[in-house]
C-alpha positions in Angstrom: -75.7 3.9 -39.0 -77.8 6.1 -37.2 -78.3 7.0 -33.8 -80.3 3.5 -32.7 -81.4 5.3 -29.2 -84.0 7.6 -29.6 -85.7 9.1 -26.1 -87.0 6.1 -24.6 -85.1 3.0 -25.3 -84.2 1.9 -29.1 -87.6 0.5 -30.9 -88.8 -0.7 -34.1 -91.0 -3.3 -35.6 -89.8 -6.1 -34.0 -87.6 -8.7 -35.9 -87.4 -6.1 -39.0 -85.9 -3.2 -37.3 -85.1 -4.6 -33.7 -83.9 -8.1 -34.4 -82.9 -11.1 -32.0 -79.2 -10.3 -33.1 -79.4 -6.2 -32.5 -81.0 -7.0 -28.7 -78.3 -9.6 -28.5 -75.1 -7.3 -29.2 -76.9 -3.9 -27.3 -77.0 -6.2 -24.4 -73.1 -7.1 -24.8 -72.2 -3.8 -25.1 -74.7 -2.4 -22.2 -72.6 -5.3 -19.8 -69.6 -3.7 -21.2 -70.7 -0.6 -20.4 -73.2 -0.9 -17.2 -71.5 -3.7 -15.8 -67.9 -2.0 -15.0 -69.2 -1.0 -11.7 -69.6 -4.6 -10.4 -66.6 -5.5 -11.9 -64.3 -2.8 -10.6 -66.4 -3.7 -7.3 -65.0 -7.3 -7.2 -68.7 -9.0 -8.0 -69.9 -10.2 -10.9 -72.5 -7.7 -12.5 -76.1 -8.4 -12.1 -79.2 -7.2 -14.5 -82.8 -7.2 -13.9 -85.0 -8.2 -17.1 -88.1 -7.8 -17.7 -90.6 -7.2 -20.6 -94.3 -6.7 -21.6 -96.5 -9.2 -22.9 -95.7 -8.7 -26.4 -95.3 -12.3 -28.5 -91.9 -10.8 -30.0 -90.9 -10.2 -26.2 -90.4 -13.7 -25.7 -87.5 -14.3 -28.2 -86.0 -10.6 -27.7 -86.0 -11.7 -24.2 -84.2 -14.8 -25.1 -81.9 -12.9 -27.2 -81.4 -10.0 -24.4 -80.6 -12.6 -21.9 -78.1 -14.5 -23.9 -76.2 -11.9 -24.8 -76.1 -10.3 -21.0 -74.7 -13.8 -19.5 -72.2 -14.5 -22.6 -70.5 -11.3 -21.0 -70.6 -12.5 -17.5 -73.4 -10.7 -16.3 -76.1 -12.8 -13.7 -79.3 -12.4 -15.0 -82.6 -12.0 -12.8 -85.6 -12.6 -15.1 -88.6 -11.2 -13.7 -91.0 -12.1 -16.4 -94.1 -9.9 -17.6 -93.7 -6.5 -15.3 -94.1 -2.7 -15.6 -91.1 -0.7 -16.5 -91.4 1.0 -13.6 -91.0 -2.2 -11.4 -88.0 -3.6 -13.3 -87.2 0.1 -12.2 -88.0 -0.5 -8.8 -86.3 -4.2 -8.8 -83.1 -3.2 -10.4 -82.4 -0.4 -7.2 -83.9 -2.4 -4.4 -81.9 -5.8 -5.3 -78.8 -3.5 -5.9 -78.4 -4.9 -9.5 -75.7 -3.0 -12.2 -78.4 -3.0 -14.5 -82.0 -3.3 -15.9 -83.2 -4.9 -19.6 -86.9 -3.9 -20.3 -88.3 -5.5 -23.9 -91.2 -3.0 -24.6 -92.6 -0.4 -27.0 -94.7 1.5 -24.5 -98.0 2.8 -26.2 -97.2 1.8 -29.9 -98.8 -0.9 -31.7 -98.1 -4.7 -31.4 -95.7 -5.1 -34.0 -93.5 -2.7 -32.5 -91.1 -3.3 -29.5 -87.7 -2.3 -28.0 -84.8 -2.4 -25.5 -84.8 0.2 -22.2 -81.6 -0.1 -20.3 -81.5 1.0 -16.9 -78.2 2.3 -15.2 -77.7 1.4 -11.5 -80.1 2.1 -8.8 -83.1 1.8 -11.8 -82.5 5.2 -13.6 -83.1 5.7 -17.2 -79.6 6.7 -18.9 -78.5 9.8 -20.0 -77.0 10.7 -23.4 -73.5 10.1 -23.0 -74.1 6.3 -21.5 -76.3 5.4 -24.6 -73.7 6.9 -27.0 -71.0 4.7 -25.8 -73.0 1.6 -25.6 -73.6 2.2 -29.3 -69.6 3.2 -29.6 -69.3 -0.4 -28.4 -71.8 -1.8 -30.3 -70.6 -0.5 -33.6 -67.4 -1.2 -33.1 -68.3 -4.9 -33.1 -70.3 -4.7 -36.0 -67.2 -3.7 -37.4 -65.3 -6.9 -36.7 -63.7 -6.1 -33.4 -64.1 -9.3 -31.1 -66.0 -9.4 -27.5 -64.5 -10.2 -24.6 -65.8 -13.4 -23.4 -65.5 -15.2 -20.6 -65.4 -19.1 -20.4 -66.1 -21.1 -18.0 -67.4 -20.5 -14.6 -66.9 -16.6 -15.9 -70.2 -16.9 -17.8 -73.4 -15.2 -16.7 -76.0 -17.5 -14.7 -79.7 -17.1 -15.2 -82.3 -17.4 -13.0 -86.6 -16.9 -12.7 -86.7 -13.8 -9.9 -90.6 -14.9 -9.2 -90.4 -12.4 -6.0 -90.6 -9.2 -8.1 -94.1 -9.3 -8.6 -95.2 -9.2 -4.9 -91.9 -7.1 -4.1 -93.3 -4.3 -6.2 -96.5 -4.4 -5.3 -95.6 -4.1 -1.3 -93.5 -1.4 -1.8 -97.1 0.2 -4.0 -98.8 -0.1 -1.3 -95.9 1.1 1.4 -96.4 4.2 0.0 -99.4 5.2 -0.3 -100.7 7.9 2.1 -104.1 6.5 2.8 -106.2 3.8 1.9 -108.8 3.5 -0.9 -111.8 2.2 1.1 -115.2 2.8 0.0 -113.7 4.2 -3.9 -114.6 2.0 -6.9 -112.4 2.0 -9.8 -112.2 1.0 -13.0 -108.8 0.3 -14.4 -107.9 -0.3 -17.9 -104.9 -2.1 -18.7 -104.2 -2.0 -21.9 -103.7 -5.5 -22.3 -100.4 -5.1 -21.0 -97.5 -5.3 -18.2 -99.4 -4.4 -15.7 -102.4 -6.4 -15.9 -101.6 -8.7 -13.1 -99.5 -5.8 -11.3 -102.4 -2.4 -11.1 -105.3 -4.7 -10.0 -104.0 -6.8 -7.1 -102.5 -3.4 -5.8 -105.6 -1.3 -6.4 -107.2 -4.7 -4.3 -104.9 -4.6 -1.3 -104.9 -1.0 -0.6 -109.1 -1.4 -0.3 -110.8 -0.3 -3.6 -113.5 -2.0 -5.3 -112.1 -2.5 -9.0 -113.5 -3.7 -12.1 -110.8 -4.3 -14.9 -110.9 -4.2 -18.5 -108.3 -4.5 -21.1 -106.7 -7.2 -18.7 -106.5 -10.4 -20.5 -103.1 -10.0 -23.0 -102.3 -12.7 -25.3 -99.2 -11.4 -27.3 -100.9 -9.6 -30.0 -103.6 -7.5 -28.6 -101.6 -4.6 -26.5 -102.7 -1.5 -27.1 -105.5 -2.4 -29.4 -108.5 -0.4 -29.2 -107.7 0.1 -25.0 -105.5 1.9 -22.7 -104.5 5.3 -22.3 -104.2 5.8 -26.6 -108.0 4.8 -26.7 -110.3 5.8 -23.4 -113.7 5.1 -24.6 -113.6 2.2 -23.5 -112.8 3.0 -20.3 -115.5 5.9 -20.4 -118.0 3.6 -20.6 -116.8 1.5 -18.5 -116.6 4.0 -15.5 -120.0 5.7 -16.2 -122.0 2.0 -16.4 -120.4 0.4 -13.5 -121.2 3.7 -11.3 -117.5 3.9 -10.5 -115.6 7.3 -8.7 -112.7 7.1 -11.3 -110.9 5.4 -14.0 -107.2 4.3 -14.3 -106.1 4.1 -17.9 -102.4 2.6 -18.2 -100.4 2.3 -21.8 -98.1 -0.9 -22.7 -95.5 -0.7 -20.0 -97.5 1.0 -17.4 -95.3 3.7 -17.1 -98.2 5.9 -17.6 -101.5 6.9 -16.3 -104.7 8.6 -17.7 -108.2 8.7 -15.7 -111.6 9.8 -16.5 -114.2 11.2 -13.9 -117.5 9.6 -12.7 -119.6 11.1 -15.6 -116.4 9.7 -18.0 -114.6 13.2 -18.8 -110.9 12.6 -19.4 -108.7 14.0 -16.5 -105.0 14.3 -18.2 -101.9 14.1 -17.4 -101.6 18.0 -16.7 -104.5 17.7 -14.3 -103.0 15.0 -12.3 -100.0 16.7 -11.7 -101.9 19.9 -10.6 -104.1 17.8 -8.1 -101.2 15.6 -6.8 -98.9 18.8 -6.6 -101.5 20.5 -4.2 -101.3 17.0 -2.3 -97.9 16.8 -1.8 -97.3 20.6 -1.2 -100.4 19.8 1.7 -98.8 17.1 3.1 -95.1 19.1 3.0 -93.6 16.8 0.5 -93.1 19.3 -2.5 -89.9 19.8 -1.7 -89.1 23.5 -3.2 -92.3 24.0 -3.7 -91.8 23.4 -7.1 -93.1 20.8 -10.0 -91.3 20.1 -13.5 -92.9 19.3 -16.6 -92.4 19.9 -20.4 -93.0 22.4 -22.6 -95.9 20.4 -24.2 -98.0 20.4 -21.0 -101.2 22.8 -21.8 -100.8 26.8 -20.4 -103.5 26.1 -18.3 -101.1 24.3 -16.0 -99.0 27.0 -16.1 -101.5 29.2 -14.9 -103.0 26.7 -12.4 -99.6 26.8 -11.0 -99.0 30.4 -11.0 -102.4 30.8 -8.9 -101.6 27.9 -6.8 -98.2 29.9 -5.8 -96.8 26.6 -7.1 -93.1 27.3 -9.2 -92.7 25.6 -12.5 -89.5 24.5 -14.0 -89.6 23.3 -18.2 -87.6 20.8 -19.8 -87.5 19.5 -23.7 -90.4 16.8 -24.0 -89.7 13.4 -23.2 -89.6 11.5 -19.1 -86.1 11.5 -19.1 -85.3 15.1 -19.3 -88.0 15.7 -16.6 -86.0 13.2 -14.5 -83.0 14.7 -14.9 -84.1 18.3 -13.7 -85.7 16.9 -10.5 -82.6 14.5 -10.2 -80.2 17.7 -10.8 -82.6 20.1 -8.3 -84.3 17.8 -5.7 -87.7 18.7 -6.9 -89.6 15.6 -5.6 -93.1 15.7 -8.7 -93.0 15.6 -12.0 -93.9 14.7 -15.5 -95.8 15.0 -19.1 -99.5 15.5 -20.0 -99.0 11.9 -22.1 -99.1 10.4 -18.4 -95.9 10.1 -17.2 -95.9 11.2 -13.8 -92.6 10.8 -11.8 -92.8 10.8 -8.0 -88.8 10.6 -6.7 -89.2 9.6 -3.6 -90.8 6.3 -4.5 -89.9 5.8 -8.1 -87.0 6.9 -10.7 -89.4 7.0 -14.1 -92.9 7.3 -14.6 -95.2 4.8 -13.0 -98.6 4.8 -13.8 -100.1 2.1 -11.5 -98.2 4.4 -8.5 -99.3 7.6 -10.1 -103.1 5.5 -10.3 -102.8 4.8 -6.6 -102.2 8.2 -5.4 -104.8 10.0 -7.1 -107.3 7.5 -6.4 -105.9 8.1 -2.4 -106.5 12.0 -2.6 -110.1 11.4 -4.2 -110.3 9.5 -0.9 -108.8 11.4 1.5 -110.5 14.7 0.5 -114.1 12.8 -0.1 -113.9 15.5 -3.2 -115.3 13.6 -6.7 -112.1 13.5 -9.3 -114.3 16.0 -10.9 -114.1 18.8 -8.6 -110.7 17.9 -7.8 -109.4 18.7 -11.9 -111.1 21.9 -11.4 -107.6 23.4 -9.8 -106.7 23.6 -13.8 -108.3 25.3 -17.0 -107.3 23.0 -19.8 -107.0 25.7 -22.9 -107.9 24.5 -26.3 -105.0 22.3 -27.8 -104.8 21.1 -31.1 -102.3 18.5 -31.7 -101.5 17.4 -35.8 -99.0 14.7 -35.9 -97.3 15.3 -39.6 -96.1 11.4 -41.3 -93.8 10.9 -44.2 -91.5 13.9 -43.8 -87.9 15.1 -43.3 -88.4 15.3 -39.3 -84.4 16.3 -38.8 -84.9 19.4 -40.6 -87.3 20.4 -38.2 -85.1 23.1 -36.9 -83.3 24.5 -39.9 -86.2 25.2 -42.4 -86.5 28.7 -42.7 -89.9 28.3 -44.3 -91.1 26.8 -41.2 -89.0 29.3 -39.0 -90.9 32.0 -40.5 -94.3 30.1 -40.7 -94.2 29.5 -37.2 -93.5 33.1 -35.9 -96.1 34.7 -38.2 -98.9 32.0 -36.4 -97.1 32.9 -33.1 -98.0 36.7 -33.9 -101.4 35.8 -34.4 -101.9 34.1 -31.8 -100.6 36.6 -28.6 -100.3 36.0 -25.4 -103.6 33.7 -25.2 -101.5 30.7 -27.0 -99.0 29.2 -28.3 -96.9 27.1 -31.1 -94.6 24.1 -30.7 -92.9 22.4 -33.2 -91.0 19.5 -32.8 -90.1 16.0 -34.0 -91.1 12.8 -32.8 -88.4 10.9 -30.5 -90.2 7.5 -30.6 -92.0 7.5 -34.1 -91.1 8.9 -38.0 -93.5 11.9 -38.1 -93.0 15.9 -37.0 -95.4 17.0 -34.0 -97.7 20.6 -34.8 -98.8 21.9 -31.4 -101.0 24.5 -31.1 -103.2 25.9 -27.8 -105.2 29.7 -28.2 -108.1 30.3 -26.3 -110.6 29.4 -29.0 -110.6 26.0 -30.3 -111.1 26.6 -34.0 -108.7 29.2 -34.2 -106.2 27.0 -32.6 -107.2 24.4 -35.1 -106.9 26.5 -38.0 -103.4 27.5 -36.9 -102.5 24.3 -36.7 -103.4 22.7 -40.2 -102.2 25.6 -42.1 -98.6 24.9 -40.1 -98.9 21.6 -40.7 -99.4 21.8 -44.6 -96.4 24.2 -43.9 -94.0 21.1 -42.7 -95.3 18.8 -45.3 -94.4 21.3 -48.3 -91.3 22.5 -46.6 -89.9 18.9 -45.0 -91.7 16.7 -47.2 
């Protein structure tokens, strides 16, 4: 077997690859593994679940929920909910643990488990590998330890989270959103209840698409994968900005009044210079990855603004801010991490305050993005290959440093394999956009030859 975590959560098509019985022994060996704390504490362990609207959510929930109380844990069930507020929930209740059932931005068919260690942070390597140490080993025959009894987990609805979450949303905001219309888009998803009533209470007109799941349509044609929807949106309702949010709301893309996208890269520029303003960037620093565009970099370098890189995916962003103290965050996808009101990406926060600088500075979302170039980037996403030799192909090795000679100091190459999804990522930025698409086909027909 594999390893079944890959960097955010373990996913696959749901009931194929991710099956009632996988979500049911994960969540026995998570308890074994999450709950020690509670139990060396004298109190029975306590997890937050929570999931997306997803039809194959309800019985992985089921499943997730079983297996947690057969191992003595207490289960709060919070229902339909972002990731980020089962996040929020499992710190601020003081659970051992969170459960979220969701696949993020990937299609319906898909879903998957997040755990989340105490105080609501994603886990790090060496937790996940011994969940799955405990896992296999009772694949392999070796019996649970379960309690009878009054030892068994008790379940119970947690209703409050919704309107927990949101307060705390709008506790943080700096300012409100009077006299701003936005149009949010979301995604048919978790936080279709969740990113309008707060966008309501802290004062902005909205107008919501993509806000009426029924199981099967996350994701599909809408969200932050598919903004022309909300392009249009924004530009025929006259709005100031657009929110787009994926599955779990753990991300957020906009668009501008005239319905130009305004990315993930951008936000973090305009919500660094916020924070730095308002003295909250604390070592006047941000983090991001090293897929974020150059133009970032440079926006940064101008801004006086230091930049610390970390390997692509949330949780290695969070683990350098957690590490440093650095208080912003995040990836151009739309994960934006603010730490001191959130431990992962939340998109309806992230929503909130850039809709709150566009009001505080009476700037359009326009003008603010212009504190960033965005340099041509050419992203080819290469299926139905080898993507764990992505590192030891000398074919590629040599491919890539001949295009990185070409290219000079104006751009850039990046490589790497997907962490979510079977395919090998071909990133390319120069300052001309055909040339940096040009690059970037002739490397990937140099991974499909050489991996394929």
């Amino acid at each position: 077997m594999g390893r079944l975590f890959g960097t955010d959560g373990v996913r696959g098509i749901a009931n194929a690859d991710l099956t009632a019985e996988m979500a049911l022994g994960l969540s026995v060996a998570a308890a074994h593994v999450l709950g020690e704390a509670g139990t060396f504490a004298g109190h029975r362990p306590v997890a937050v679940v929570g999931r997306d609207p997803r039809a194959s959510g309800e019985f992985l929930e089921a499943a997730v929920v079983a297996g947690l109380a057969s191992a003595g844990v207490d289960v709060l069930r919070v229902g339909v909910l972002p990731t980020p507020a089962v996040a929020y929930l499992t710190g601020a209740l003081g659970a051992d643990l969170g459960v979220m059932l969701s696949a993020s931005h990937n299609a319906m068919p898909d879903n998957g488990v997040k755990f989340l260690a105490r105080g609501g942070h994603k886990l790090d390597d060496e937790l996940e590998d011994r969940i799955e140490a405990v896992y296999a080993e009772h694949r392999t025959g070796a019996p649970w330890n379960r309690p009878t009894g009054a030892g068994v987990g008790r379940v119970k609805d947690y209703d409050e989270g919704f309107d927990q979450y949101v307060a705390h949303l709008i506790g943080v905001l700096p300012n409100r959103l009077d006299g701003l219309k936005v149009v949010l888009d979301e995604a048919h998803g978790a936080a279709a209840r969740v990113s309008p009533e707060a966008f309501s209470r802290a004062g902005a007109e909205i107008v919501t698409i993509g806000a009426q799941p029924d199981g099967l349509n996350i994701n599909d044609g809408c969200g932050s994968t598919h903004l022309g929807p909300l392009k249009a949106a924004v530009v025929e309702h006259g709005a100031d900005l657009g929110i787009a949010h994926d599955g779990d709301a753990d991300r957020c893309l906009a668009v501008d009044a005239s319905g130009q996208e305004v990315d993930g890269d951008q936000i973090m520029a305009i919500l660094a210079v916020a924070l730095r303003e308002r003295g909250a960037l604390r070592q006047n620093t941000v983090v991001a990855t090293v897929m974020s565009n150059l133009g970032f970099k440079l926006a940064m370098e101008r801004e006086g603004i230091d930049l610390v890189q970390t390997a692509v995916g949330d949780r290695y962003v969070l683990e350098a801010m957690k590490e440093h103290g650095y208080a912003l965050g995040g990836e151009q996808s739309g994960h934006v991490i603010v730490l001191d009101h959130a431990t992962t990406g939340d998109g309806t926060l992230t929503g909130l305050l850039l809709a709150a600088r566009v009001a505080a500075t009476g700037r359009p979302l326009a003008e603010l993005a212009t504190v960033m170039e965005r340099l041509p980037q050419v992203l080819v996403n290469v299926r139905d290959v080898d993507k764990s030799r992505v590192g030891s192909s000398a074919e590629l090795a040599a491919a890539v440093t001949e295009a990185e000679t070409e290219l000079g100091a104006t751009g850039r190459v990046l490589l790497r394999s997907s962490g979510t999804e079977p395919l090998v990522r071909v990133m390319v930025e120069a300052a001309d956009i055909d040339h940096a698409r040009a690059v970037a086909q002739r490397l990937a027909d140099v991974v499909k030859s050489a991996l394929g």
